[in-house]
C-alpha positions as CSV (number, residue, x, y, z in Angstrom):
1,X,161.0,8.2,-1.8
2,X,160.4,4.7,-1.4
3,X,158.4,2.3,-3.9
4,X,157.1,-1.1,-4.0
5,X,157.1,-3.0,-6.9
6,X,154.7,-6.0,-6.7
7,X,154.6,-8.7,-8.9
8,X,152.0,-11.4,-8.6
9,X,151.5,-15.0,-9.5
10,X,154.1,-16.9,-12.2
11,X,156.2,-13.8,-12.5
12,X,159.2,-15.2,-10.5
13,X,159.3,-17.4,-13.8
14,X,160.2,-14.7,-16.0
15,X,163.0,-16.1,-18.7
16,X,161.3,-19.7,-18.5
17,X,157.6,-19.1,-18.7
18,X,156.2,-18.2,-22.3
19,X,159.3,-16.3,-23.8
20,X,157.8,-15.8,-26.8
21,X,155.0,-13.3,-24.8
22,X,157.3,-12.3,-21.6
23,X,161.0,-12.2,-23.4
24,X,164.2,-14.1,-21.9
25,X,164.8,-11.9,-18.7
26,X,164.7,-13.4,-15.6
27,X,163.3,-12.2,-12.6
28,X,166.3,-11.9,-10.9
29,X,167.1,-9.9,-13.5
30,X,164.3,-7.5,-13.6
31,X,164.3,-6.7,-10.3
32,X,167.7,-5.7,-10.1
33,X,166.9,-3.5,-12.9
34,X,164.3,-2.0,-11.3
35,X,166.3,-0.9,-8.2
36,X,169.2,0.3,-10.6
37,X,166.3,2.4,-12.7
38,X,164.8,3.9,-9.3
39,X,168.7,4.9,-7.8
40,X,168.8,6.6,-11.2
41,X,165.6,8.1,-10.6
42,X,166.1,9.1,-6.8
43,X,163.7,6.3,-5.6
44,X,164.3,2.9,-3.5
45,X,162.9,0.8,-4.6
46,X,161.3,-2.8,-3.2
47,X,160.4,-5.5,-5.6
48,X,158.4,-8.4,-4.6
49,X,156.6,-11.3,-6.4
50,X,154.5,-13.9,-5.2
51,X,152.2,-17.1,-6.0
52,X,149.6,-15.9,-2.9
53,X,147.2,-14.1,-2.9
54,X,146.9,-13.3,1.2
55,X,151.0,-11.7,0.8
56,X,149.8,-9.3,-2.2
57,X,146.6,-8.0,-0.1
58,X,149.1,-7.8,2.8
59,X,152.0,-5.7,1.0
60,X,149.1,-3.6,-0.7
61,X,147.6,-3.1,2.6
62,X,150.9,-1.9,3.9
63,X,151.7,0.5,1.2
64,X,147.7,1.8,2.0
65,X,148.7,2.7,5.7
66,X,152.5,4.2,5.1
67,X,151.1,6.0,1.6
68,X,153.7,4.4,-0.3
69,X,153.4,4.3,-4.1
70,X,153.2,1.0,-6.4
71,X,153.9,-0.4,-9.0
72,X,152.0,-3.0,-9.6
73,X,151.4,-6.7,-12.2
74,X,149.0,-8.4,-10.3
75,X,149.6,-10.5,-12.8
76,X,146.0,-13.3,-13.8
77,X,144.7,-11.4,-10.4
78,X,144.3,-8.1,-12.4
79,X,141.6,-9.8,-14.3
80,X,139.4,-11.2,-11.2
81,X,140.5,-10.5,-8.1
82,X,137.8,-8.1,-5.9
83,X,140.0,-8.7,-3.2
84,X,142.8,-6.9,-4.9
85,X,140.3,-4.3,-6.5
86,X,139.4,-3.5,-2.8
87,X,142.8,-3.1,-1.7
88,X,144.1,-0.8,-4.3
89,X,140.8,1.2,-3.9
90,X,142.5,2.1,-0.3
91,X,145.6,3.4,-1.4
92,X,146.5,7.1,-1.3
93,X,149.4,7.3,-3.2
94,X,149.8,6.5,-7.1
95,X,149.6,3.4,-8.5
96,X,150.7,2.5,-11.8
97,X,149.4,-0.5,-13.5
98,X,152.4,-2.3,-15.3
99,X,152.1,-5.6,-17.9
100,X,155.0,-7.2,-20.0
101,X,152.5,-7.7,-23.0
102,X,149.7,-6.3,-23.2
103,X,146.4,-7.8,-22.3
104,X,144.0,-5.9,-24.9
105,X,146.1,-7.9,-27.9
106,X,146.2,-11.3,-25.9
107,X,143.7,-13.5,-27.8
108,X,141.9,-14.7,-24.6
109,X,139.0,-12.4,-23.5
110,X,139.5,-12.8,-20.0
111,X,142.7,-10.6,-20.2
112,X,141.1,-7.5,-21.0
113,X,139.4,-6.7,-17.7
114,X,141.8,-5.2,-15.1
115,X,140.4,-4.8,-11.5
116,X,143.2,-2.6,-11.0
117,X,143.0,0.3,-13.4
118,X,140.7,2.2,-11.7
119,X,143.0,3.3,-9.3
120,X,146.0,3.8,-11.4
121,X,147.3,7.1,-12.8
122,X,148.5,5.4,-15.2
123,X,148.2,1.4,-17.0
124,X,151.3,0.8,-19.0
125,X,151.2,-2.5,-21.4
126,X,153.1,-3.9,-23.9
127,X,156.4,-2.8,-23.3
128,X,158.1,-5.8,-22.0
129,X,160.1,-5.4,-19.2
130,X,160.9,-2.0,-19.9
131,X,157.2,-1.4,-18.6
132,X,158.6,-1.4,-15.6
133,X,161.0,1.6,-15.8
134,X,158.1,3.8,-17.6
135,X,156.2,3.0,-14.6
136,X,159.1,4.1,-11.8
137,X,159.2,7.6,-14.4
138,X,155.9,8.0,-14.1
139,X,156.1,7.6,-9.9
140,X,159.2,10.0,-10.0
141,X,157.4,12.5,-11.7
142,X,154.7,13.0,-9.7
């Protein structure tokens, strides 16, 4: 079964940005190690990150039409974006809502609205990177 894992704005500076909240792995490095936990899993597994918002809504628009499940850390966008509330709200296949720390014990208020968890089975926080492997179990189970 194939998977996307989407990662959204400031991710790709994963090691460098904030260790102290998002640990010392790179991005490079987590998404290898989400393709080598979905090949243990049975799943292949695409990970993507970017800065723009247009690519996310095209990628989540994608996975809508082919019924693909996600895994997603739309990153600041979970806390605002309509646009990406409306474009999970299309998708047929599980979503799981993934964050390195988690929002609800970030002291800024903002961070504890997420656009996106009404459409995931599942929101997993606060588990660093290894969020991210919960989150493929979670797809492979269903």
């Amino acid at each position: 079964m194939k998977v996307l894992v989407l990662n959204g704005p400031n991710l790709g500076r994963l090691g460098r940005r904030q260790p102290e909240i998002y640990g010392s792995t790179t991005y490079a490095q987590l998404a290898s190690k989400c393709i080598e936990w979905g090949r243990a899993l049975g799943l292949q597994v695409d990970v993507q990150q970017t800065n723009h918002e247009g690519e996310m809504l095209d990628w989540l628009n994608s996975a809508a039409d082919s019924a693909t499940p996600v895994v997603l850390n739309a990153a600041a966008w979970t806390h605002y974006s309509y646009a990406i509330f409306d474009a999970c709200a299309q998708l047929t296949a599980p979503l799981v809502e993934v964050h390195i720390s988690d929002p609800m014990q970030r002291p800024e208020e903002f961070r504890r609205a997420s656009v996106v968890t009404p459409y995931a089975v599942k929101v997993i926080a606060g588990h660093g990177i290894d969020g991210y492997r919960m989150a493929l179990e979670v797809i492979a189970a269903r």
